[in-house]
N, C-alpha and C positions, 0 to 999 in steps of 0.2 A: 047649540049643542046642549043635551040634555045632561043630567047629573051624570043620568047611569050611563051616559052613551060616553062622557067623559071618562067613569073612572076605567069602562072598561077599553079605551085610550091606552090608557096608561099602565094596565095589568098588562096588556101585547106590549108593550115596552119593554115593561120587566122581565116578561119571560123572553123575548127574544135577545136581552141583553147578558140572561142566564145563560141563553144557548152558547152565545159565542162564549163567554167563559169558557165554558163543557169544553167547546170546541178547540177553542187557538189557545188559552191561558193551562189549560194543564202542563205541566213537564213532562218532559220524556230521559229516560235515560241511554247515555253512547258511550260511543267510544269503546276501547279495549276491555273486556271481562263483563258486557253487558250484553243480556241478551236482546238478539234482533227478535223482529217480529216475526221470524221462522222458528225459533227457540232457540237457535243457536249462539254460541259465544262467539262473540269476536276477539281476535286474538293478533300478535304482530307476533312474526316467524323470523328466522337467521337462519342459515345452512353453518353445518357446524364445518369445519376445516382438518384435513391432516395437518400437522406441523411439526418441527422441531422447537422445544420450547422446556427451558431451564427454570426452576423454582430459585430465583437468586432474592434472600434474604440481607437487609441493611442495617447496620450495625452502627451508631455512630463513636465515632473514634476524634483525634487528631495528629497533626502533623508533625514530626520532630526533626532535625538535622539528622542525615546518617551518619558525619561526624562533627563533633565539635571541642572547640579548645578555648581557654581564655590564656591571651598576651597577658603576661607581668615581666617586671622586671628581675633580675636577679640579683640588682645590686639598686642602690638608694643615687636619688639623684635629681636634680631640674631636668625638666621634660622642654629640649630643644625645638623640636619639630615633628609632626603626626603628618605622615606620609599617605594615606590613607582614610576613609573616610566610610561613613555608612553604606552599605552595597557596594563599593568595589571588589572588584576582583583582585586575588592576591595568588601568586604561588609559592613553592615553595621555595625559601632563599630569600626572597625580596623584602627589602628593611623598611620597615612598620613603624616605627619610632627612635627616636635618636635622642640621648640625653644629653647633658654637660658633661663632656670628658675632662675638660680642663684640670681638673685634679687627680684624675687617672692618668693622665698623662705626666703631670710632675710626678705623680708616686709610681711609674715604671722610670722616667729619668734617675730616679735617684735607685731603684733597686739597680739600674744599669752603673751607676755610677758603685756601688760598694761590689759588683762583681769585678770593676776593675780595680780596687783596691784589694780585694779578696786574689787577685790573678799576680799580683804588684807580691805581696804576702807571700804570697807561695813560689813565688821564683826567689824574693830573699830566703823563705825557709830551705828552699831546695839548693841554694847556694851556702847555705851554715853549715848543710847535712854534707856535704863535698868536702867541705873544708874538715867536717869534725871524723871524718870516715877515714880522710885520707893522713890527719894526724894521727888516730888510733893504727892505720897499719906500720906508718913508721915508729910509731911508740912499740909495735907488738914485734916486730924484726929484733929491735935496739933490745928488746928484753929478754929475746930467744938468743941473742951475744952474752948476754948479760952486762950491756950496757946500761938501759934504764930499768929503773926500781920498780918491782911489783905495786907500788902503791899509785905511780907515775901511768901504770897499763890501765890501772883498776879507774883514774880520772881519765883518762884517753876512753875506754871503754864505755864512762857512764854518759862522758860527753857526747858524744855520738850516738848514744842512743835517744840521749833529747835530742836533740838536732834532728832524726829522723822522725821522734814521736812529731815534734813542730812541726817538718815538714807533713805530714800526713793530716794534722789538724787541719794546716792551708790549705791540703788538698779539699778537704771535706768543706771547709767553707767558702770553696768556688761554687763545687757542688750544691751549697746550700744558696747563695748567692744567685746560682743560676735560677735553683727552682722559683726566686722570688722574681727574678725577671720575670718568670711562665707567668707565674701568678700576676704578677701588674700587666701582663701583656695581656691575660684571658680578662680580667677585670675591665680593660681599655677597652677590649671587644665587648663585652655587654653591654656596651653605653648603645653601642647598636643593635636594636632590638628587630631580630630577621623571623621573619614565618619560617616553621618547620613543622614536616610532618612526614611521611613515611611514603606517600605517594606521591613521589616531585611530578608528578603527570599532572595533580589531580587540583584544577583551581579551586578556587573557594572565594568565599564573601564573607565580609565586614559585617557583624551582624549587629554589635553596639559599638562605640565610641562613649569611653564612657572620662577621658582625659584631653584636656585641652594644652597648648606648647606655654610654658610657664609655671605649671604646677609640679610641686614639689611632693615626689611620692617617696615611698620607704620600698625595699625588697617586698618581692612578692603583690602588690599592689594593684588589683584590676587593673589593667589600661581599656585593651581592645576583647571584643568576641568575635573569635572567625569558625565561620560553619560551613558544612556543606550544604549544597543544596540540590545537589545533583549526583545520585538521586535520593530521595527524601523519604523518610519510615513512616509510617501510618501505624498507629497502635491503638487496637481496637482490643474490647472484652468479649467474649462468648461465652455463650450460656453453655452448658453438660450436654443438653439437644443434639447439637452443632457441632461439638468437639471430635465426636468420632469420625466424621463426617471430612474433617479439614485432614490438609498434608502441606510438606513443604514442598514448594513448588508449583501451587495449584493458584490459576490466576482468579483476577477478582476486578472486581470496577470499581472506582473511586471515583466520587463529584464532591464540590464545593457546596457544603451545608445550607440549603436554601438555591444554587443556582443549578436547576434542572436538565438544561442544554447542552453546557458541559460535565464532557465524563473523561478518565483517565485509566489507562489500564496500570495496574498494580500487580502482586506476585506475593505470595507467600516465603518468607524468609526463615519465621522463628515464631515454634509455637510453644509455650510456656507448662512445663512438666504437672505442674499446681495450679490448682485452686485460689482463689480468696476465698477463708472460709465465710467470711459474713457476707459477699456478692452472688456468691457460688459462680463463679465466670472466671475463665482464663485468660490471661493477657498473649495475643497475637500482634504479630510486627509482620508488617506487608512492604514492600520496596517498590516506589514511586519512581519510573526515570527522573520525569520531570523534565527533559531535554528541551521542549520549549521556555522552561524560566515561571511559568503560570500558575507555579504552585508555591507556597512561602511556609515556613514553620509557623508553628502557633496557629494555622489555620484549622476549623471544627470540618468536619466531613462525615459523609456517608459513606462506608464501604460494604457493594455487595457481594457478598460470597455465593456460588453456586450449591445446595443444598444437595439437588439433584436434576438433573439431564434428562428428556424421556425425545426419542427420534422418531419420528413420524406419529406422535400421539395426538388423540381424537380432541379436537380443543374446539368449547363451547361456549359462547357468552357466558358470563359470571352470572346473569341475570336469568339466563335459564333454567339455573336449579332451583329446586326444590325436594319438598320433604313430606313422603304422602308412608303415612304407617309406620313410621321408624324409618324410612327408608329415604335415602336420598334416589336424586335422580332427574330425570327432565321428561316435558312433554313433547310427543312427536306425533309429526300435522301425518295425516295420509292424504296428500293433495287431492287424491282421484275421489276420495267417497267424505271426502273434509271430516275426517275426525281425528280428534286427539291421543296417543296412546299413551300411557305413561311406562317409561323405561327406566328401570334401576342402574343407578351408574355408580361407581368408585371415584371417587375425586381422588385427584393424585396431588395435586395443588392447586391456587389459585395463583396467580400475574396479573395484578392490576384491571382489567374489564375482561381478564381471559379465566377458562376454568380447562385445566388439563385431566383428562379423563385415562384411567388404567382400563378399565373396560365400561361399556361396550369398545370391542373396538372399530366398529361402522352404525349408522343410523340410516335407516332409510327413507330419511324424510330432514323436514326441516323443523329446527327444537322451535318452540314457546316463549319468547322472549317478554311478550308483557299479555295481563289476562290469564294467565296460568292460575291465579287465587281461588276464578271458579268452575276452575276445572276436573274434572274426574276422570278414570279411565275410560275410553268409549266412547267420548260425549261428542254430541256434534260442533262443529265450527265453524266461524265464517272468518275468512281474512281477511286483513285491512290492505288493502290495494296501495295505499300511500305508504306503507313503512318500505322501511328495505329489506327485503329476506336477503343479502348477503354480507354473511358476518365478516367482520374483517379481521384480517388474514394477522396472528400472532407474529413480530419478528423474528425469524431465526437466532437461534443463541449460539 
């Protein structure tokens, strides 16, 4: 082969290796909002849905006892025995802790012991005063004969009147005698420390333990905390938004801060008159049954409150909308002549992948779900055969 028969070899090499570039190596652009080689936009469709469907906004809050108490004692003492333990159940009545009587018990023997002295006392006084009553009337005959001497009536007279003053002292210090019986008797009873509360129905649970049997406490002295827990407050802040909006009465959902799957219904109990000035948010108290046990104080939560309710409203993927002129709104397919129209719409809220629409209140077609960016009103479209045009279905509220 010659030079020139060579190079020109190798120039048909070249350009045929141009070619294919041209050919196979350029890119091409697909997919959604690209236009085909008709001009049109490709685009993925959803049919929008009537539904009922609630704008419920989540608040985070936590959980409190709807009641609670702290056990002390009312009198000082060694701690015998704790009946009692963290999460038990208690009612009302049932004895909680027990101290050392042993001293209560000698100091009501002995107030027992001086009300019988005190009883012993007053049957001698009440035996003087007989005696001293019954010499003054014969002193006072014997003086009205004029047998004994005025001076003789005047000592008859004052004797009997001590006699009775005594007597009546004894009286009064049986009396007193007695009340310290009460009092050593009430004192004995508080060695045993009994749950109480105003709803003997209404169990409750141990919620600390904060005393072990041995320890020596003084009046008033933590021992235990009993709470309820059934059912349990949720107390959440809201914003000014939201306030007018809320009532007592009005239910609400409650989940576990972080666990999605469960939810809990709740109730509006107590909504708070004021403000915090510096949060600008009012405190709200919502009532948890709790009847399965699933819920605990001190727990973080989300509660959602219903904002507003709309009944058979036109609901559209969230991803539908859009914003052509100032205007919200969504694209709608005309399956028959494949174009896109744009429809102005009112958003009444969003719910998570849902968008609740006030008007329109029907579409006649299927909205724009993705590819809508190179959209305009009119334009021609092609649909993607693989998406799914049907939107799903918002749950009932």
């Amino acid at each position: 082969m010659t030079r020139r028969s060579a190079l020109v070899a190798i120039g048909a090499c070249i350009a045929v290796a141009l070619l294919l570039v041209v050919v196979y190596g350029m890119p091409t652009e697909t997919g959604p909002g690209a236009a085909t080689q008709t001009g049109r936009v490709a685009v993925e469709t959803q049919t929008a849905r009537l539904a009922d469907i609630e704008d419920i906004r989540e608040y985070s809050g936590s959980l409190e006892p709807s009641a609670q108490f702290t056990v002390a004692p009312k009198i000082a003492g060694r701690i015998e025995a704790v009946a009692v333990d963290i999460g038990d159940e208690v009612a009302s009545g049932d004895t909680l802790i027990t101290l050392d009587d042993q001293e209560y018990r000698q100091a009501l023997a002995e107030a027992e012991a001086r009300l019988q002295v005190a009883r012993a006392q007053y049957e001698q006084a009440r035996s003087d005063a007989r005696t001293a009553n019954r010499s003054r009337e014969r002193v006072r005959s014997l003086n009205a004969k004029g047998i004994a001497a005025t001076a003789e009536l005047d000592a008859a007279e004052a004797e009997a009147a001590n006699a009775n003053a005594a007597q009546s002292v004894a009286r009064a210090s049986i009396a007193e005698a007695k009340a310290q019986v009460e009092t050593a008797r009430i004192r004995l009873g508080y060695t045993e420390i009994r749950a109480n509360w105003p709803e003997a129905d209404n169990r409750r649970r141990v919620g600390e333990r904060i005393v072990e049997p041995g320890d020596t406490v003084a009046a008033n002295t933590p021992l235990l905390r009993i709470v309820s827990v059934r059912p349990l407050t949720a107390v959440i802040q809201v914003p000014e938004a939201l306030y007018p909006l809320l009532s007592v009465g009005q239910s609400a959902r409650l989940r576990v801060a972080g666990a999605e799957s469960a939810a809990f219904e709740a109730e509006i109990t107590r909504i708070a008159p004021i403000f915090d000035p510096e949060t600008r948010r009012a405190r709200v108290e919502l009532t948890a049954p709790n009847d399965e046990g699933r819920l605990a104080p001190g727990m973080f939560v989300q509660v959602g409150l219903v904002a507003e309710r709309l009944d058979d409203a036109l609901v559209v993927p969230r991803s539908a909308l859009v914003s052509r002129d100032g205007r919200d709104g969504v694209f709608v397919v005309n399956t028959e002549q494949t174009t896109a129209r744009f429809v102005p719409a009112e958003i009444a809220f969003t719910r998570g992948e849902q968008a609740a629409l006030r008007s329109p209140a029907a579409l006649d077609g299927p909205v724009v779900t993705l590819g809508q960016a190179q959209l305009e009103d009119g334009i021609g479209v092609a649909l993607d055969d693989s998406a799914d045009t049907t939107a799903d279905a918002p749950g009932d509220a």
